[in-house]
PLY file of the C-alpha trace (Angstrom):
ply
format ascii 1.0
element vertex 228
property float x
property float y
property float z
element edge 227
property int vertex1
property int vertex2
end_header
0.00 0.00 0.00
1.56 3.48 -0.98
2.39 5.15 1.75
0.16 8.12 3.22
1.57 11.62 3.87
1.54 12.93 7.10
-0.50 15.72 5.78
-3.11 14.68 2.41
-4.26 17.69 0.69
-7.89 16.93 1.73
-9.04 19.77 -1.24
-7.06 17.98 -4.11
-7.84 14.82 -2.67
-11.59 15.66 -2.89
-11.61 17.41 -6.21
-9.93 13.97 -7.74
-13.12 12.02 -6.09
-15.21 14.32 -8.01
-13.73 14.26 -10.93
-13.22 10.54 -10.87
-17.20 10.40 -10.24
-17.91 12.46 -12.86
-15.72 10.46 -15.45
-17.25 6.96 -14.54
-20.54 8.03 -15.46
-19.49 8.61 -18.84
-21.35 11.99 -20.00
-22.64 14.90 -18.03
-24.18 15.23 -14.75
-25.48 17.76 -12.43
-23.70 19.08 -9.38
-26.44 17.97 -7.15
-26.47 14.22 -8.29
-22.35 13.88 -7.54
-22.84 15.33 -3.90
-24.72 13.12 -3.26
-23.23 9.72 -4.75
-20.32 11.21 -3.02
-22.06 12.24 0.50
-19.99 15.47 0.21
-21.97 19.12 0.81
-23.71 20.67 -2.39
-21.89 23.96 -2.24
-18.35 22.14 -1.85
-18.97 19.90 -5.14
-20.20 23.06 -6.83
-17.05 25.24 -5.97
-14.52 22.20 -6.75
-16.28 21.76 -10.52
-16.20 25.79 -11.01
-12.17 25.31 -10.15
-12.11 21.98 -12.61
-14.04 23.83 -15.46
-11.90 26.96 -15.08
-8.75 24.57 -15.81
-10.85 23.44 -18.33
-10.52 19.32 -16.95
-14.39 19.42 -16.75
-16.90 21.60 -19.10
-20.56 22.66 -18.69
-23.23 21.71 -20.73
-25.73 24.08 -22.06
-28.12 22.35 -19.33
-26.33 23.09 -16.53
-24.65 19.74 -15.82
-20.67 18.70 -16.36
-18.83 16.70 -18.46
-15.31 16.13 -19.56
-13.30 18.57 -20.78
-10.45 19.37 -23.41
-8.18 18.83 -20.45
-9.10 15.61 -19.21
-7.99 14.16 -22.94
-4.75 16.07 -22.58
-4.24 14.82 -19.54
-4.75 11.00 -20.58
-2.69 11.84 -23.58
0.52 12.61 -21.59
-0.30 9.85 -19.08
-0.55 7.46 -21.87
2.45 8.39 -23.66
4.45 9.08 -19.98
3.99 5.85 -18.88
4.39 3.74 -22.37
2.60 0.96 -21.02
0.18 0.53 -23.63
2.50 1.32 -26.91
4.73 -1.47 -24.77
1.97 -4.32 -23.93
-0.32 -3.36 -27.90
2.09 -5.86 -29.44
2.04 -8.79 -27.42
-1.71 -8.49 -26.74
-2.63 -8.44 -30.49
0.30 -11.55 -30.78
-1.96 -13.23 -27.48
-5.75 -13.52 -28.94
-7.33 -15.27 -31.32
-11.04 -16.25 -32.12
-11.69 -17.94 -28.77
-9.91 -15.95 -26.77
-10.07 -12.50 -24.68
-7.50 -10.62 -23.99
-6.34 -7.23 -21.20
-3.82 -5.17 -19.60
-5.24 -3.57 -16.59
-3.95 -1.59 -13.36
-5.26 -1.74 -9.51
-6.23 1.76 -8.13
-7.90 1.53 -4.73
-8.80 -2.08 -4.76
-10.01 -1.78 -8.62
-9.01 -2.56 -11.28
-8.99 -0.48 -14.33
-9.29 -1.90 -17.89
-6.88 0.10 -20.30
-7.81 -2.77 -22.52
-10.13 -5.30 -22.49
-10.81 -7.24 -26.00
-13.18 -9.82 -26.56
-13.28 -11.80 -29.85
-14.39 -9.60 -32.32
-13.44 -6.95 -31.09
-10.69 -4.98 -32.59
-7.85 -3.68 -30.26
-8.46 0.32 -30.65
-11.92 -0.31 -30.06
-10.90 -1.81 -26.75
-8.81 0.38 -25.15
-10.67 2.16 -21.83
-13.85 0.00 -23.22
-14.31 -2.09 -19.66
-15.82 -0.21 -16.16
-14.05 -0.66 -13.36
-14.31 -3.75 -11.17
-13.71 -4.82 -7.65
-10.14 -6.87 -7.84
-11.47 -10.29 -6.37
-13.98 -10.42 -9.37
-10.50 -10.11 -11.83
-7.69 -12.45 -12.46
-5.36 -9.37 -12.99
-6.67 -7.90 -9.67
-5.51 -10.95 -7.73
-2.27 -10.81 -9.48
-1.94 -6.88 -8.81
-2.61 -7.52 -5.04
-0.37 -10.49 -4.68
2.73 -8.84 -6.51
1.53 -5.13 -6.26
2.10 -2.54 -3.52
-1.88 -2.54 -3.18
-2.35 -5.84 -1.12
-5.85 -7.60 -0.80
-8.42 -7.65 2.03
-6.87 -9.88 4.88
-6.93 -13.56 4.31
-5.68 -13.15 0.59
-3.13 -16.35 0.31
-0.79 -13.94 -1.43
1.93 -16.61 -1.21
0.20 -19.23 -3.30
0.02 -17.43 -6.02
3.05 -15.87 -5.72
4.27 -19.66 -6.06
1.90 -21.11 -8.69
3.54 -17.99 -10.79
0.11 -16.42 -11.62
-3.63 -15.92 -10.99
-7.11 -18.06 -12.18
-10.68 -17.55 -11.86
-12.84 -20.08 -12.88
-16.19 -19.02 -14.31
-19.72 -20.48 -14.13
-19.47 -20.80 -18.05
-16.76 -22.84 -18.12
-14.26 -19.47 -19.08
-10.74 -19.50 -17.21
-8.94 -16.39 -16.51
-5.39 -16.19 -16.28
-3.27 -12.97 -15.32
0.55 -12.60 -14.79
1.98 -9.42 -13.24
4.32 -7.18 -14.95
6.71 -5.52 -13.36
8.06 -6.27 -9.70
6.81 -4.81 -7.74
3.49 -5.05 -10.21
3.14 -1.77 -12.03
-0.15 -3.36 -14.11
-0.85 -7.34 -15.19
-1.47 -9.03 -18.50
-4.09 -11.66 -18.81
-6.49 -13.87 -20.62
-9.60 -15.70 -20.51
-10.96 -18.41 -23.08
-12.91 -22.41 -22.77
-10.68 -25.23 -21.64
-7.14 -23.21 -22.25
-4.26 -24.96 -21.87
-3.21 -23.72 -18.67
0.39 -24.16 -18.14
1.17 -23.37 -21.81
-0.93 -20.02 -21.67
0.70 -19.31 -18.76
4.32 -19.50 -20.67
3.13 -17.26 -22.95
1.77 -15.11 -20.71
4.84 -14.70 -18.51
6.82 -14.32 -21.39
5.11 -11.41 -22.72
5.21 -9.86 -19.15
8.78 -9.79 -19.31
9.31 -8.72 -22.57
6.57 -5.64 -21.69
8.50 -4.74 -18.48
11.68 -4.50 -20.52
10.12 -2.24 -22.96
9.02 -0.23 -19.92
12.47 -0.44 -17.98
14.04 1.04 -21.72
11.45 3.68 -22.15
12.36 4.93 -18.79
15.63 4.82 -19.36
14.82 7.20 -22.62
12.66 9.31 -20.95
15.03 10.05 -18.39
17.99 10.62 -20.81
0 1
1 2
2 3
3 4
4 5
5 6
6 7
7 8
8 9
9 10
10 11
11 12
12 13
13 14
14 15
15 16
16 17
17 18
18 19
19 20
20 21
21 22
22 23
23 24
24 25
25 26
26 27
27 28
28 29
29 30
30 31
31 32
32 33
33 34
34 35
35 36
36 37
37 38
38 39
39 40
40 41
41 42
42 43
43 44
44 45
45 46
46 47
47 48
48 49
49 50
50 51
51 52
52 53
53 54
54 55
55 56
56 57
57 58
58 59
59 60
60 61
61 62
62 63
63 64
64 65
65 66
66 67
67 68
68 69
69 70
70 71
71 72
72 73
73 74
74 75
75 76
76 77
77 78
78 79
79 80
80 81
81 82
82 83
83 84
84 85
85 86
86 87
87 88
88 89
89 90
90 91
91 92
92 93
93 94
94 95
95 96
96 97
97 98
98 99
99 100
100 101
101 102
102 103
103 104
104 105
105 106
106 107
107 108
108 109
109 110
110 111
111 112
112 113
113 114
114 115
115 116
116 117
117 118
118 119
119 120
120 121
121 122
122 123
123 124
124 125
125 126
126 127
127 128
128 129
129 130
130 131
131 132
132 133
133 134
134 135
135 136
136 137
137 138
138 139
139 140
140 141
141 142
142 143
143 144
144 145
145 146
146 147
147 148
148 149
149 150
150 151
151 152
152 153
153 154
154 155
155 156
156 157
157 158
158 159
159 160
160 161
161 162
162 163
163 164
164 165
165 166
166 167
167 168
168 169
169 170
170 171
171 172
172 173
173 174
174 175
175 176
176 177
177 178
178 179
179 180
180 181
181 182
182 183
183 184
184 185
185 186
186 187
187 188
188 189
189 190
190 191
191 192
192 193
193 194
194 195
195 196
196 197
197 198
198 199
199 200
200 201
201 202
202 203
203 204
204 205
205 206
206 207
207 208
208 209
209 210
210 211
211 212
212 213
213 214
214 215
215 216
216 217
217 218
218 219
219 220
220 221
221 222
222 223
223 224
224 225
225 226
226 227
């Protein structure tokens, strides 16, 4: 778990909840409506949306309600492109699927994890990316894996140490699916998985751990560039 400062900026740390809110319900809504999914006071939401919009992150509708802004796509832009996680993992994941099979790359952010791409067959790869809501880590192969190898650990009981020995994380569904994750990175900085019928598990898993590595050295080298 990241450490907490011995004094959080409770303002910025409330004006990301709102924007976050605002974001997951994916087009505009009124001031009112996030105070109170948030249990925060009207007047506070109001004043932290008039600072967002005046940064231009957040933008308000001809109705009166807010929506994303020109910023917020900068923003994911630069994060995008800062972190090269996706140009790094895009090649392996298209070299990963096939008819049968789905494939993702996904981080854990306050014991969630966040699709940056989730493709089922069928589905092309752009049309993917940031296509998958958030959902709770125990309901994800890649959120076990993020809690047993990331800095983010799991509610208490979580046998991080099996799966830190079987190499990798399953979930078996009602359907008959599997889902596989590996992490990438050490500590974890986001996981790779897959989920088809019947898989060949310990194969998959080769492949899988394979392209892990081979994204987390494209990562190490991009830092490296970055940096220089």
């Amino acid at each position: 778990m990241p450490r907490t400062p011995a004094q959080p900026n409770q303002s910025l740390m409330h004006g990301l909840a709102v924007l976050q809110a605002l974001l997951a319900r994916g087009g505009a809504v009124g001031s009112r409506e996030l105070a109170r999914e948030l249990e925060m006071e009207h007047t506070r939401v109001n004043r932290l949306l008039g600072t967002l919009g005046h940064l231009g992150v957040v933008r308000r509708t001809a109705e009166g309600k807010y929506g994303p802004g020109a910023g917020i796509h900068v923003l994911a832009a630069q994060a995008l492109r800062g972190s090269g996680l996706l140009a790094a993992a895009m090649p392996h994941l298209a070299a990963l699927r096939d008819r049968q099979t789905t494939v993702a790359l996904g981080v854990l952010w306050r014991a969630q994890v966040c699709y940056l791409l989730h493709a089922r067959p069928g589905r092309s790869l752009e049309e993917s990316i940031g296509a998958h809501d958030l959902i709770p880590a125990e309901r994800s192969s890649l959120g076990l894996a993020l809690q047993a190898w990331g800095e983010e650990r799991g509610p208490r009981g979580t046998d991080r140490s099996a799966l830190r020995a079987a190499g990798y994380a399953r979930l078996d569904f009602p359907n008959g699916e599997v889902s596989l994750a590996v992490p990438i990175g050490s500590p974890a900085v986001a996981a790779l998985g897959l989920s088809r019928q019947s898989p060949d598990v310990p194969a998959l898993v080769a492949r899988l751990q394979a392209s892990a590595e081979a994204i987390d050295a494209d990562l190490r080298k991009h830092d490296l560039t970055a940096k220089g």
